[in-house]
Structures are given as C-alpha cells and as structure tokens.
C-alpha positions in Angstrom: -47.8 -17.6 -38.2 -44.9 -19.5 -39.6 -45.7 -22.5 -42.0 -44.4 -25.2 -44.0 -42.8 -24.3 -47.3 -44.1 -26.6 -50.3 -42.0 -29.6 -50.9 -40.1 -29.3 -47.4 -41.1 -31.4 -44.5 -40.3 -31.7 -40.5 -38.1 -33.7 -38.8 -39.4 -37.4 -37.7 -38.7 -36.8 -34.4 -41.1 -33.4 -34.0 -44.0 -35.2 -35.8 -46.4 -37.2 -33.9 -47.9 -38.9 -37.2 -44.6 -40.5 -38.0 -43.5 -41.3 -34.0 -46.7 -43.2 -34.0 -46.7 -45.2 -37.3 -45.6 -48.6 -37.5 -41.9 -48.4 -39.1 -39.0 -50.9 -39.9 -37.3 -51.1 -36.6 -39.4 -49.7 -34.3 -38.8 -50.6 -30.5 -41.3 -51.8 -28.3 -42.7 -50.4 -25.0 -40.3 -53.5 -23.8 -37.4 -52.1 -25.8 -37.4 -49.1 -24.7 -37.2 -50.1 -21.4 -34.6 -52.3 -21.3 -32.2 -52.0 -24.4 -29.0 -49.8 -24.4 -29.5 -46.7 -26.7 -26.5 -45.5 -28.7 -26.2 -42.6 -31.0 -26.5 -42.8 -34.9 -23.3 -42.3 -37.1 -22.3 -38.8 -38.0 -22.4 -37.8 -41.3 -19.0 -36.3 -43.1 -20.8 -33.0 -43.8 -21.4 -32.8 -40.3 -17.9 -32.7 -39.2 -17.0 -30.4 -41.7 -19.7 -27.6 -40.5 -18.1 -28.1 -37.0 -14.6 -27.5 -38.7 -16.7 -24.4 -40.0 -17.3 -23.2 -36.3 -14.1 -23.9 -35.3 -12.7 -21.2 -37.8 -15.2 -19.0 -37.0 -14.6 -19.4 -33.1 -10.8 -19.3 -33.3 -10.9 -16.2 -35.3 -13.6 -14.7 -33.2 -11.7 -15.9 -30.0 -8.1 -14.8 -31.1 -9.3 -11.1 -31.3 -12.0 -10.6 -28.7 -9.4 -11.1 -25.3 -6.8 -8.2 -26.7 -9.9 -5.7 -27.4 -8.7 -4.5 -23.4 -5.1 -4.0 -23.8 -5.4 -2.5 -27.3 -7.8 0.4 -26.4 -6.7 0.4 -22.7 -2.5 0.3 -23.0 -0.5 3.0 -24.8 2.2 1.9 -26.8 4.8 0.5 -24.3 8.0 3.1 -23.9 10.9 1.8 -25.5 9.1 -1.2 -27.8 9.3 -2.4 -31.0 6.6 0.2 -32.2 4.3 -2.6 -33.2 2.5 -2.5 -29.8 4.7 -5.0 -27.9 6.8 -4.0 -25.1 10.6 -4.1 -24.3 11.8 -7.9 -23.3 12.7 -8.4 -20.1 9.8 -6.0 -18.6 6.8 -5.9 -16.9 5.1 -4.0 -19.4 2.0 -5.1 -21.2 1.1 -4.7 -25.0 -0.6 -1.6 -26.0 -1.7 0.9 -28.9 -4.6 3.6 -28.2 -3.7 4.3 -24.3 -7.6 5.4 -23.7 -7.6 4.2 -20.0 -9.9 1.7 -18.2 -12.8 2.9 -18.9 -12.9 3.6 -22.5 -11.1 0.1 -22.6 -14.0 -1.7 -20.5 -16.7 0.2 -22.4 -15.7 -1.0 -26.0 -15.3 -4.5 -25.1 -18.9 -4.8 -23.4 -20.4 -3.2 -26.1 -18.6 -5.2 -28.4 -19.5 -8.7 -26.4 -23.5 -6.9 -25.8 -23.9 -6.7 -29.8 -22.8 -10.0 -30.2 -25.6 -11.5 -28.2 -28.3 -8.8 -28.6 -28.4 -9.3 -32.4 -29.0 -12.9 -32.7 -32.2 -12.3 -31.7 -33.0 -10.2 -35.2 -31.1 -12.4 -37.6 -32.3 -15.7 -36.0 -35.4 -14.3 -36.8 -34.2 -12.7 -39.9 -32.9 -16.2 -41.1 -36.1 -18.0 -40.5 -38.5 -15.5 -41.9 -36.2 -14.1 -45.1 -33.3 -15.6 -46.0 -32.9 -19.1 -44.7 -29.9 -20.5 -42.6 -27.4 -21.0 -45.3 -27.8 -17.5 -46.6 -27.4 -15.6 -43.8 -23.9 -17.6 -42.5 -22.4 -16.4 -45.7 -23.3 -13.1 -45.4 -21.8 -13.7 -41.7 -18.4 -14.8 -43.1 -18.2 -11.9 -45.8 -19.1 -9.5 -43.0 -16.1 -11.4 -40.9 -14.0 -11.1 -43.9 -14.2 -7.1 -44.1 -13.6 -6.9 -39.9 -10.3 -8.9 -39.9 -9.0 -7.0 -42.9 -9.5 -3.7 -41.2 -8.1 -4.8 -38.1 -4.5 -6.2 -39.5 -4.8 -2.7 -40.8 -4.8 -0.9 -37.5 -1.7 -3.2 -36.5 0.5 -0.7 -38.8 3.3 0.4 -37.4 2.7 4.1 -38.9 -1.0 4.3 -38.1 0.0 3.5 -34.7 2.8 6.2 -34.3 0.5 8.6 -35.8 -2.3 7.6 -33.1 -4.6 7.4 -36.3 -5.1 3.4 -35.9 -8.5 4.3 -33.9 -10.8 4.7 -36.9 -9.8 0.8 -38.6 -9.8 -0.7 -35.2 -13.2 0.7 -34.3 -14.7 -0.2 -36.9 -13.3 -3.4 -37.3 -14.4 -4.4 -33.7 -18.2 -3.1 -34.6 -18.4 -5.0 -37.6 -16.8 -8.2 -36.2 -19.4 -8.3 -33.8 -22.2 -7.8 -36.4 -20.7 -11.2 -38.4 -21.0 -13.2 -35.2 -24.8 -12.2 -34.5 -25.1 -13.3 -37.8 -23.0 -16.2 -37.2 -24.1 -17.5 -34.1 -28.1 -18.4 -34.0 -27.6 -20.4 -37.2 -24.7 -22.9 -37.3 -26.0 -25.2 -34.8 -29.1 -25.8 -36.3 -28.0 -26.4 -39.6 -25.7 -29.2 -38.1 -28.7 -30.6 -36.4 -30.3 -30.5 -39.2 -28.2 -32.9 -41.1 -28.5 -36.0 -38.8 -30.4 -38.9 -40.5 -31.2 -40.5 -37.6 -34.8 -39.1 -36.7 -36.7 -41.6 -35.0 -35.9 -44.5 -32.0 -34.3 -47.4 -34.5 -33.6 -51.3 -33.1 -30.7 -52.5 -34.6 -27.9 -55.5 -34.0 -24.2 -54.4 -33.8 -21.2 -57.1 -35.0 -20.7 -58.2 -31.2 -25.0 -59.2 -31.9 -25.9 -56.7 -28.8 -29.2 -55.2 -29.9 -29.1 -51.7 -29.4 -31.9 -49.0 -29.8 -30.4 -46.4 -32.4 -31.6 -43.1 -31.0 -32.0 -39.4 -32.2 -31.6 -38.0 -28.3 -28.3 -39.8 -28.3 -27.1 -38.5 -31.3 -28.0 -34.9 -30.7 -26.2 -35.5 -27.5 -23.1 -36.9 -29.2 -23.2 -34.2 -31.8 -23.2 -31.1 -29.9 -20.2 -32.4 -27.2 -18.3 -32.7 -30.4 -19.6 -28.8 -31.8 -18.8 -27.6 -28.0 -15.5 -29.1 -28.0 -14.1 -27.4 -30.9 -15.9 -24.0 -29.9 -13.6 -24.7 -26.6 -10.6 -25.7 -28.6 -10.9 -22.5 -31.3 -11.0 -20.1 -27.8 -7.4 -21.3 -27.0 -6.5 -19.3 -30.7 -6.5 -16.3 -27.8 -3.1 -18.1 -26.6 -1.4 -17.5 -29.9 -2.6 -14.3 -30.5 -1.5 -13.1 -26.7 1.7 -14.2 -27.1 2.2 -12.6 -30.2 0.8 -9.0 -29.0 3.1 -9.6 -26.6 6.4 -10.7 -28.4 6.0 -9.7 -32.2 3.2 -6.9 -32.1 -0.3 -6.3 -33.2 0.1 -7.0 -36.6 1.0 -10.6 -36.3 -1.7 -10.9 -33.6 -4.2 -9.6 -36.1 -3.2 -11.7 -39.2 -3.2 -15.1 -37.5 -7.0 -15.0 -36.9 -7.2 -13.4 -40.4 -5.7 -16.7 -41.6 -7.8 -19.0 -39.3 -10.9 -16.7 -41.3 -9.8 -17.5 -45.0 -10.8 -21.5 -44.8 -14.9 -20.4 -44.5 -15.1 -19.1 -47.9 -14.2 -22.4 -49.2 -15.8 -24.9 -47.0 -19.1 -23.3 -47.2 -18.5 -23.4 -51.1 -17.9 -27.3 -51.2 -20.5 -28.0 -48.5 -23.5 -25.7 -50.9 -23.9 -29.0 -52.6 -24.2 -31.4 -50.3 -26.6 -29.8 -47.3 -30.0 -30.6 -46.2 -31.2 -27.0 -46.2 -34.9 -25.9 -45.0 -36.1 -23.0 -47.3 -37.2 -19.9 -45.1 -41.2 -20.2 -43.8 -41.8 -17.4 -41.5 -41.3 -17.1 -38.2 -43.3 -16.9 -35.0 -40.8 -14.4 -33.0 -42.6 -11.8 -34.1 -46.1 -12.6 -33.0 -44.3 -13.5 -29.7 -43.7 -9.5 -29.5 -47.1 -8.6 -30.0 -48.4 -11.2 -27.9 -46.7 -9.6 -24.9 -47.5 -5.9 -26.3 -51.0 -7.1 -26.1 -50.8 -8.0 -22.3 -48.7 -5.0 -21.6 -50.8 -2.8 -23.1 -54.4 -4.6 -21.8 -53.0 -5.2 -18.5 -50.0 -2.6 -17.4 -46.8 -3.8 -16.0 -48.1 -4.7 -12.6 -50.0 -7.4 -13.9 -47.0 -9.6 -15.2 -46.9 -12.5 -13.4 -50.4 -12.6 -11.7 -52.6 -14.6 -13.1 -54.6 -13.9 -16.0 -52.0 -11.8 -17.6 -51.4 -13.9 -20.6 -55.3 -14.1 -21.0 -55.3 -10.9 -22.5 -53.9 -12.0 -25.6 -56.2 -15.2 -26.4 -58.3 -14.1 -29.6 -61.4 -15.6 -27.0 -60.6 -12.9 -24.7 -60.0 -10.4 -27.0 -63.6 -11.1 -28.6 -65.4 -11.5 -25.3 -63.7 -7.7 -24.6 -65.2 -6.7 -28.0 -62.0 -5.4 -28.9 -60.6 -4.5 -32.8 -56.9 -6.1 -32.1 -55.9 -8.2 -34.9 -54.7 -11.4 -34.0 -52.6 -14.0 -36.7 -52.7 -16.3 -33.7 -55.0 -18.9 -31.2 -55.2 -19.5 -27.3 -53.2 -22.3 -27.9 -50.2 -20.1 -29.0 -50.4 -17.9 -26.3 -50.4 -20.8 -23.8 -47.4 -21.9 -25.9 -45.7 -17.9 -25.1 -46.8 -18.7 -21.2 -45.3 -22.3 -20.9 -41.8 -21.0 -22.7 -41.4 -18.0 -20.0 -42.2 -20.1 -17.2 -39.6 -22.9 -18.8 -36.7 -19.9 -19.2 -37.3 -18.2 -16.0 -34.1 -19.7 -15.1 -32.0 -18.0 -17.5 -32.8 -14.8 -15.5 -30.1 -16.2 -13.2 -27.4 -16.0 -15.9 -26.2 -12.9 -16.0 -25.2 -12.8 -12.4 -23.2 -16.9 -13.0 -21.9 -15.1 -16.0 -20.3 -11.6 -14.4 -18.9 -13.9 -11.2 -17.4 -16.0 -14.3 -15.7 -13.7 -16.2 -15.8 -10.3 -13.8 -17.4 -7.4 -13.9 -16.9 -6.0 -17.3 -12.9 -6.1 -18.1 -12.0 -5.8 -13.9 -10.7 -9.6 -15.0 -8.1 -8.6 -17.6 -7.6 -4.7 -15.4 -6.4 -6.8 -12.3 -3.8 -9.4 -14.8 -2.2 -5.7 -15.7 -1.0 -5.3 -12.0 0.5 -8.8 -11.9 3.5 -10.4 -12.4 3.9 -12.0 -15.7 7.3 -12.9 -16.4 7.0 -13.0 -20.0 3.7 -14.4 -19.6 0.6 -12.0 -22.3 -1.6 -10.9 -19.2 -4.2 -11.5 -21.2 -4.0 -15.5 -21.9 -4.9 -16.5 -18.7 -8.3 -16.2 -19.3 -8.3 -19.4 -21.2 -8.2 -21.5 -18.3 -11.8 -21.0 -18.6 -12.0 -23.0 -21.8 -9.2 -25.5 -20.4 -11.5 -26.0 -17.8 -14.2 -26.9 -18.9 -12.5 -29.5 -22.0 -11.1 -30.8 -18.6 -13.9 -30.9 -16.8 -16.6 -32.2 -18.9 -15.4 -36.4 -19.5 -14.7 -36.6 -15.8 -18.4 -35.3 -14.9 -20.6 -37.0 -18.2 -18.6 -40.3 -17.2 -17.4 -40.4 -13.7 -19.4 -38.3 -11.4 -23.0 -38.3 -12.6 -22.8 -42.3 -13.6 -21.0 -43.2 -10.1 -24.2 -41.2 -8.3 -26.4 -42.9 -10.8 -25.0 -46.1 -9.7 -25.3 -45.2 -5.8 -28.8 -44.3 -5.9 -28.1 -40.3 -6.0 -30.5 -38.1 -7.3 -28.6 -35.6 -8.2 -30.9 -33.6 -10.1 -31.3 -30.2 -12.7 -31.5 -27.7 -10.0 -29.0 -29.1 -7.6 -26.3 -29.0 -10.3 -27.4 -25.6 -11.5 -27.2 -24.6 -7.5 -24.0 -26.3 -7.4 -22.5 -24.1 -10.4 -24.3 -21.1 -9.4 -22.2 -21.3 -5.5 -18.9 -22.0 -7.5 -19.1 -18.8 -9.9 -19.9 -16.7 -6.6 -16.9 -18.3 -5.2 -14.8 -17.6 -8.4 -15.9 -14.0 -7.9 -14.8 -14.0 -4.1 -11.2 -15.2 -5.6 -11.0 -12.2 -7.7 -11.8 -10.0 -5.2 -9.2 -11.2 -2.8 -6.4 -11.0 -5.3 -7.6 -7.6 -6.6 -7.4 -7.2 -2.5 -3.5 -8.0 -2.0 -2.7 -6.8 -5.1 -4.0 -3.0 -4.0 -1.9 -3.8 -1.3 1.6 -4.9 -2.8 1.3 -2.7 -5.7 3.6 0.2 -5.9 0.8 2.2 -7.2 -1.3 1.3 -4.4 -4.8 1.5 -5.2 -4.4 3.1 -9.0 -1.8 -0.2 -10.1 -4.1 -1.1 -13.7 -4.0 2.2 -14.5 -0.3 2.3 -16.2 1.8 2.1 -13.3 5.3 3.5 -13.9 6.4 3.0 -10.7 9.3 0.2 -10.0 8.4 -2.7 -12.3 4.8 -1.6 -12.0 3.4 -4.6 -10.8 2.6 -6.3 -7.9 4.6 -9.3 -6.6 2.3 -11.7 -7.1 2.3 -14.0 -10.0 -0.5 -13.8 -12.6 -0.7 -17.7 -12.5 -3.2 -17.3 -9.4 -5.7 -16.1 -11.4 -6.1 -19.3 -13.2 -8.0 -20.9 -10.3 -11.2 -18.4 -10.4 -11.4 -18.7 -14.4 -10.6 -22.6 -13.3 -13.8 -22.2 -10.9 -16.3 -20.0 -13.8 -15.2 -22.4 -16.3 -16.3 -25.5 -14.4 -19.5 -23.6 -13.2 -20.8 -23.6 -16.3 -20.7 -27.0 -17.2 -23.1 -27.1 -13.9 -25.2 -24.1 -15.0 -25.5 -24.5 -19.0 -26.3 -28.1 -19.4 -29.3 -29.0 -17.3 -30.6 -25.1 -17.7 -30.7 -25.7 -21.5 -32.5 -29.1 -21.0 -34.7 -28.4 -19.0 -36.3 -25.3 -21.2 -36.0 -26.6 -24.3 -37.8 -29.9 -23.1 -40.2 -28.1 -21.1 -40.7 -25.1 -23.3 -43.6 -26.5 -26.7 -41.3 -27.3 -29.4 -42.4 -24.6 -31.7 -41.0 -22.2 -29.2 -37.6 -23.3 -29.7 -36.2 -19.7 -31.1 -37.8 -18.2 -28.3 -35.9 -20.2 -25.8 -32.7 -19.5 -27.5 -33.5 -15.8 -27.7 -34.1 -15.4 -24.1 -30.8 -17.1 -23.3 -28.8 -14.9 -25.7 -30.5 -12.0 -24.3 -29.5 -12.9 -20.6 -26.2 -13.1 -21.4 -26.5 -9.8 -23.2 -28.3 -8.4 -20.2 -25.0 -9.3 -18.3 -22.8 -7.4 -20.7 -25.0 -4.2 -20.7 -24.7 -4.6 -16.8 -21.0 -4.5 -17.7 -21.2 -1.4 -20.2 -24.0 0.2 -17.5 -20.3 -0.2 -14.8 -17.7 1.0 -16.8 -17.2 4.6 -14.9 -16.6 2.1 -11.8 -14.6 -0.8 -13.4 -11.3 1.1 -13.3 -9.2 2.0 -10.0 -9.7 2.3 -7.2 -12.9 0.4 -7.4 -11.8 -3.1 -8.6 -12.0 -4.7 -5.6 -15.4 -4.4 -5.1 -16.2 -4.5 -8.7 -15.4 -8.4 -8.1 -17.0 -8.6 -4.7 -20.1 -7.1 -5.0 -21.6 -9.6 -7.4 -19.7 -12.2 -5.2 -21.9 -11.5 -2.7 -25.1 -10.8 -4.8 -24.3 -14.2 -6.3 -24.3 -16.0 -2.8 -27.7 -14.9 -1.7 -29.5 -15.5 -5.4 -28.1 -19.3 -5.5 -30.3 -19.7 -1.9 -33.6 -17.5 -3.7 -32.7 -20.4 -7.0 -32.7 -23.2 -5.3 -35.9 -22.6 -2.9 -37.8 -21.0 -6.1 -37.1 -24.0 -8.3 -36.1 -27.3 -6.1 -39.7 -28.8 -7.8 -38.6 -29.8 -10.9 -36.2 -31.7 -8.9 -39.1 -33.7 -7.1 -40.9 -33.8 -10.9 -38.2 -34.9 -12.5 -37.6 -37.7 -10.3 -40.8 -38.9 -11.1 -40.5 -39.1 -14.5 -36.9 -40.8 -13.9 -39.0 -43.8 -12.1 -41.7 -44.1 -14.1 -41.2 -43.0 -17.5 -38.5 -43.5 -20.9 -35.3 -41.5 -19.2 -32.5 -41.9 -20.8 -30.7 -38.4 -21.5 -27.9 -38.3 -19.1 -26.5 -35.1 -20.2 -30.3 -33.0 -19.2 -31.2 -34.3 -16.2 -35.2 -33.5 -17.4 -37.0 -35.9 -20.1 -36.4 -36.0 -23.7 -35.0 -32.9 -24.6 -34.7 -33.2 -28.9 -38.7 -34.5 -29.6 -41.7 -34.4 -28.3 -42.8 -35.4 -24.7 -45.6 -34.7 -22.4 -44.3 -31.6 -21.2 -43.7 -29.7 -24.3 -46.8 -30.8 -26.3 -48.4 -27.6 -28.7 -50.8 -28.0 -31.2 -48.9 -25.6 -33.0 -46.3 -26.4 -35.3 -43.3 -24.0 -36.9 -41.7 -24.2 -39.5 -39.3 -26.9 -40.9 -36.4 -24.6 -40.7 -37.3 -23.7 -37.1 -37.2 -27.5 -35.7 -33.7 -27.0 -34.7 -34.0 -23.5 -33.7 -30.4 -23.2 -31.7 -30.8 -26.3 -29.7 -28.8 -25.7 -26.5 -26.8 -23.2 -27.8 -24.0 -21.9 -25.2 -22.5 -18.6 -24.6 -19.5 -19.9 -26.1 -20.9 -20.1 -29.4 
C-alpha cells in the first residue's frame, strides 16, 4: 500500500482533519451558501511549468500530423529533393513512399504507445522516482528523438532511401518521452497552488469573496489546456514547411521549440513544491482484479459479488493462502472507481468519429484540392475549435441555461458531444463519398494518383467543418466525463481514473492499428462511416444507461454546496460524500493527473 514519506504531508483540501479545524478565514455554513467564490492567485512557477507543456506540446504536435505523409508519400517527382514538391502542383510532401497502410500503421502505433505507457511511468513516478525525475528523463529522451529526426530530413539519406532507420527510430522514441511526459506535468502544477482550503477574504471594491481551491484548480487547468491547444497549432508551421522548404526545416523547428525544457526545468529545480516518491497503489489494483478473475472467471464480471472475492474477509472465510497488502475497504475503493469510469468505455468510439479511423483523415486530404495549402494542417481546426469554443460555452451557454432554469446536466452534454462526433464522422464519409466520385483515380485517388492533377475538385477547406464538429465534441465529452469520475471515484483512486482514461484512448488507437489493412483505398468511405453509424446507436445505449446521475446530480445541485460550473457533478478537487475512502495514498498521488485530456 502506498504511504506517506517522512517529513512530507497531504494537501489541505484531501484531509478531513484540517477541512474540519477551526482556521483563520474559514466560511460558515452561511458563507458558503451565499458568497461568490473566486480562485486563488497563481503562483509564477506555475506559469512557467505550463510554458514547460507548451514546449513539450508544440514539439510533440509539430511532428506527430506529418508522421502520414512522410512514411506514406514518395519523394514528389520533380521537387527540391528535400521532400517537398514542385510549386504550382497538386502534389503532397513525401519521403519513404510505403503506401497507406504502412503509413496508417506507424502512426497508430506511434499515438497507442503514447497513451498505453503512461500507465507504467505514472506508476513508475509514484512508486520510484518521483514526479520531477521522471519529466527529465522525459525531456532527455525528447532530446535524442528530435535529433534523429532532423537527421532523416537529409537530403542524401533521402535520395539513398536509407532515411528509414533515423526516422523509425526517432518516432519510437518520441513516443516513449511523451508517456513519460504526459501522466506527470499536470500534477506537479497542481501541486504548487497554495490555496488549499475554502478562505473568506475582502477584495479592494470591500465584496467578500470565499477564496476557493475548486476554483482555482478550475482556473489553472483552462490555462494548462489552453496552451496544450495553442502548442498543437506548431503542426501549422511545420505543414507548411514540409510543404514549401522540405523535411529538414519541418524537423528543426520543433527541435528548437524542444531546446527551452532543459533550461526551464533547471531554474524551476529550486523553486518546486515536490512530493518525494511513497509507493503506489496501481499495482495492488492489478492483483485485486487477478484475484476476482482468477476466483471467479470472466463470466462473473459485473454480477454481483465479483469484487467480493478479493476482500481479505472473503478470502479468510474461503480459507484461502492469497496474500493480501490490502482491506475490504480498498477493494470497495477498486469497485466505486470502475463503476465511476465506466463512461470512458465510450471514448474510443467519440475519439475515432473525431479524428477518423486511423489516418483515413489525413488519406482523404491527399485526394483534395489544396492550392498551396500542406494537406495535412487542416487538422488543426480541431484545436481552433475547441480555443473557440470553450469561452462561448463556460460563459455564455451553460450560465444563460443556468439563469433560465435549465438543467442541463453531465450526461446530456456528454450525449450532446457523443451525437456531434458521429455526425463529424458522417461528414467524412460523405466527402470521402464525392471525392471517390470526382477523382480521376476513382476509387484508388489517396493512393498517389498520377492521373491529371491527381486530385479531386473539391477543395480541402471542407474538411474543416467535421474536425470543426470533433473538436467541439470534446469540450461536451471531456469535461463533465472527467468530473464526474474523479469526484465520484475515492480520492485515493485518482491514478486509477487517469489510467483508465489513457487506456481508452489507447484502446481507440489499437482499434486503429487492428484497421490498417482496410484504412487504405478503396475502403475509405466506409472506414469513416462505419463508426458513424456505430457512434449513433451507442450515444442512445449512453444516454439510457447513465441519464441517473443526471437526476442525482440535480439533487445535490438543490440541496447541497454546488458551485463547480465547469463539472456539472459536486466538488471535483476534495473530498465529498461521494468519494469518501478510508484509505489514503500517498502525498505525491493527491494530484494524480487530475482531468487530464487526450490532448496532453
């Protein structure tokens, strides 16, 4: 079981013997009620570890959208022989010319190991190295990826067709520093906020105000997701590079957006709150449900009694030799997290109608017209989206229903995002439709069409509205999804939550990699409207098998402290009725990824 390290401590917020003290400031039942609550003042380091993710992101983002093109595209006849094509042409930027479903394969298995592996060096982080540690290694890891890739952007490397070996490599390892990179920023941010427990104070204009933790862990993280979303438009300038200059320049640039880390972590050492490792409880998570696999079989998940089977009590009363580091109160803990994440199991499908089936997205931008547009930049009108999107929601829609009287809960916005991505898929599929159709290679146009200009006549610029409609789905999906597990799920459960939301999104990806002999031609079409379709019917089954926590969540919106507008659910940083455990992790666990996206 994890524990507390000597001389470390846990956040205020996550312990109940500081919450209920008598403190300066402390608001009354009355307070609470009726004073507005504003969040605490960031601290300068914590602006500085979001410039941190911002590097990170832009140099993660400016390579990940030309991994297609690369490995897909041959080096375009008559170019500069850095990988971009002739002015004046409909070509598209290429180097290894392995076809579709090579291209499709690396990518997914590039995107799978970046969320599969958070799952070990979370855990690792926790258990062995602490938070800190582990990000550097991340960075030197990121250091050696980008190096090898500008490599593969030589000019003679590409003549020679050897560019493969630096370029595979560099891919594999880049992934590997953003699974080290991603489960352990976040936390560490939330972990320097000083303001840990509900606080009255009196601003200049004399308003009394509550200052308060939720709020600040709300204002926080919009300011960490909004540079995540602003480094993914570094795929812009790296597009347009591909597509004008050549590979090299679109590998140096997020080379150069890399080379800040080194430093920033080196002047921020210093001048971190940092939790020492102290074990972690993933691991007896693992054997909790080997236990009930093993004891009950694989027709007993779900049925009641399943998670019995791993109580110590039971285990005893069975007169059973299985060591157990654990109580019954953990394993109710393991119970209440699963049934608090069963909604993630609806991510993978909002996540393929988002993006497409594996690469069909960036296979159908190769049999448009560009006009000197990179094919694939378009895909940040996902990210545009959703920068776009997010003011006019968290301060026009959800307050104006609040004002009307509209309950407008968790579920119905997750059902709301849910029936957009299936119609973003549906948009794909229609385009992929026509463009079949007007293609001079008919039904085999993304596979290097020769033919005429080689593209359809239809301009790239409609694809924008279905990554439009996937970006703005999310913002539907992610937000109440998150808040409702991680304040439903006990709070030392909070790596667990994260976990299962990485690996959902993984789980979408292998889907992906599991495709890739059918995401290439002549199958694209229904590549985008098969999950289309399969996305339809499982928004209905999500909405009838959840709609509940609506009705609950009213409740607690009438008659208890409800202030979170971003969750939709109650408190979603501390401790509340709902997410109770005797059990306690570790210090360095208390921010264990809170609502980390997919973006991250």
């Amino acid at each position: 079981m994890a524990k507390t390290p000597p001389g470390d401590s846990h956040a205020a917020y996550l312990d109940p013997s500081i919450m209920e003290e008598d403190y300066e400031g402390k608001p009354t039942e009355d307070e609470l009620k009726t004073l507005r609550r504003i969040p605490g003042k960031m601290p300068i380091v914590a602006y500085l570890i979001c410039v941190v993710e911002f590097c990170e992101r832009a140099s993660y983002y400016g390579i990940q959208p030309l991994i297609s093109n690369y490995v897909n595209r041959p080096l375009p006849p008559g170019g500069n022989g850095y990988g971009a094509p002739p002015e004046g042409t409909q070509q598209t930027a290429g180097a290894l010319g392995l076809g579709t479903v090579t291209a499709n394969a690396v990518t997914q298995s590039f995107s799978l190991l970046a969320y599969a592996l958070p799952m070990l060096f979370g855990w690792m982080a926790d258990a062995k190295t602490g938070r800190f540690s582990l990000i550097c290694y991340g960075v030197l890891v990121f250091g050696v990826a980008h190096v090898l890739m500008v490599a593969a952007g030589a000019k003679d490397l590409l003549a020679a067709g050897t560019a493969k070996v630096p370029y595979f490599l560099s891919v594999y390892i880049l992934s590997i520093g953003a699974a080290m990179f991603k489960p352990n920023v976040s936390p560490l941010l939330l972990d320097q906020m000083t303001t840990t427990v509900p606080k009255v104070i009196t601003l200049d204009s004399g308003e009394r105000v509550i200052q308060d933790p939720e709020s600040t862990t709300e204002r926080v993280m919009l300011w960490f997701y909004l540079l995540i979303n602003v480094g993914g438009f570094m795929g812009v300038a790296t597009s347009y590079s591909e597509k004008y200059v050549g590979w090299w320049l679109a590998f140096l640039i997020p080379l150069l957006l890399y080379l800040p880390l080194p430093l920033l972590l080196w002047f921020l050492y210093k001048r971190l709150i940092l939790h020492p490792p102290g074990g972690s409880d993933l691991g007896n998570v693992f054997k909790v449900l080997g236990i009930c696999l093993k004891r009950g079989g694989i027709t007993k998940v779900g049925r009641h009694g399943f998670w019995d089977l791993a109580k110590p009590s039971n285990i005893a009363a069975a007169g059973l030799s299985i060591k157990t580091e654990w109580n019954d109160e953990f394993v109710e803990d393991v119970r209440r997290t699963f049934q608090a994440t069963g909604i993630f199991c609806f991510f993978p499908i909002q996540y393929i109608n988002d993006n497409g089936l594996g690469s069909a997205a960036s296979f159908l931008s190769t049999m448009l017209t560009t006009n000197g547009v990179p094919n694939d930049v378009i895909n940040n009108f996902n990210s545009l989206s959703i920068i776009a999107m997010a003011p006019v929601l968290n301060y026009g829609l959800y307050p104006l229903l609040r004002k009307w009287n509209i309950h407008y809960g968790p579920v119905a916005r997750i059902t709301t995002g849910l029936a957009m991505s299936s119609l973003g898929g549906a948009g794909y599929a229609i385009l992929n439709y026509y463009a079949y159709q007007q293609s001079p290679c008919g039904e085999y146009g993304s596979s290097d069409c020769m033919i005429g200009t080689g593209v359809a006549p239809i301009s790239i610029w409609w694809m924008a509205i279905p990554f439009a409609v996937g970006g703005i789905s999310e913002l539907f999906v992610n937000v109440p999804a998150y808040a409702i597990a991680y304040s439903r799920a006990p709070v030392n459960m909070r790596g667990l939550v994260s976990a299962l939301n990485l690996f959902n999104t993984a789980i979408a990806y292998a889907i992906g990699l599991a495709c890739s002999s059918v995401v290439t031609d002549p199958y694209l079409t229904w590549d985008f409207g098969g999950p289309a379709i399969a996305g339809g019917v499982l928004t209905i089954i999500f909405y009838f098998t959840f709609r509940h926590i609506d009705k609950e969540e009213l409740v607690f919106s009438e008659n208890k402290d409800y202030h979170l507008k971003l969750g939709g659910t109650v408190n979603v940083v501390g401790e509340n009725e709902l997410n109770k455990s005797t059990n306690r992790p570790a210090p360095i666990a208390d921010n264990e990824e809170m609502m980390i996206s997919q973006k991250q």
